[in-house]
N, C-alpha and C positions, 0 to 999 in steps of 0.2 A: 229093373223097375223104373220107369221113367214117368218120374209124376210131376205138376208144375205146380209149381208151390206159391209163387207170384210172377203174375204175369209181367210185370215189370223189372223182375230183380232176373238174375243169375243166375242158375241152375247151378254151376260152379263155386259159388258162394255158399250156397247150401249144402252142396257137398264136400265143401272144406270143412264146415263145420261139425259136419255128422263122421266127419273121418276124424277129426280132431276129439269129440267126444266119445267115440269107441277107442281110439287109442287111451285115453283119460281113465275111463271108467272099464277096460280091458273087457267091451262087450263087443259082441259081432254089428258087423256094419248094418245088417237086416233088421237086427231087434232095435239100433239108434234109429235106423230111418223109418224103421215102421213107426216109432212112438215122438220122429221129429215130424211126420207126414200129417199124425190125428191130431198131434199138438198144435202146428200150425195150423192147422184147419178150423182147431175150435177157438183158437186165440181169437184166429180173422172172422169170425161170423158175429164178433160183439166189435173190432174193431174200429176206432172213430181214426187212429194217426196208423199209417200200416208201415209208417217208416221201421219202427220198432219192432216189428211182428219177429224178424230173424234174432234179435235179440230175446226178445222175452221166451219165445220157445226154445233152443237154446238154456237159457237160466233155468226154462222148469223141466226140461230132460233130461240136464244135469242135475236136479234135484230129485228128481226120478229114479234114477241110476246108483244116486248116492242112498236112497233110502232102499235099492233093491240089494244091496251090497248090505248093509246096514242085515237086512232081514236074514240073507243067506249066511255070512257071518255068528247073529246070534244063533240060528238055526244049527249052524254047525259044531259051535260050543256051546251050547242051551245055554244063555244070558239074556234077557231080555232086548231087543232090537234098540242100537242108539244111531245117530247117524251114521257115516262114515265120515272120515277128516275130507275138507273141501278140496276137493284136485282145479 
């Protein structure tokens, strides 16, 4: 899938970090890049500084991930969903 995420940055930088959070969050590299592709996407259409853009998407995929772990987790021992520990 080759998508351009900022026209100005890396493509390579985006993909260290979508490899670095499927390794984190033990998710497939398809499910981080799909929800790192819509995340950036909606971050940048309100965006005023786009310096940040790779960080804050980033922070909220990783909080994403930690609350999908969180759900499957209680799901599989019936406990109410908490987060999971921050990786």
């Amino acid at each position: 899938m080759s998508t351009s995420l900022q026209p100005h940055s890396s493509g390579a930088a985006h993909e260290s970090e979508i490899r670095s959070l499927s390794d984190q969050a033990g998710a497939t590299d398809v499910e981080v890049r799909t929800l790192f592709v819509s995340e950036f996407a909606r971050l940048k259409m309100g965006a005023k500084v786009s310096s940040y853009l790779t960080v804050l998407t980033t922070s909220s995929v990783r909080g994403m991930l930690r609350l999908k772990a969180a759900r499957l987790a209680a799901a599989a021992d019936g406990t109410p969903a908490q987060p999971a520990a921050r990786f």
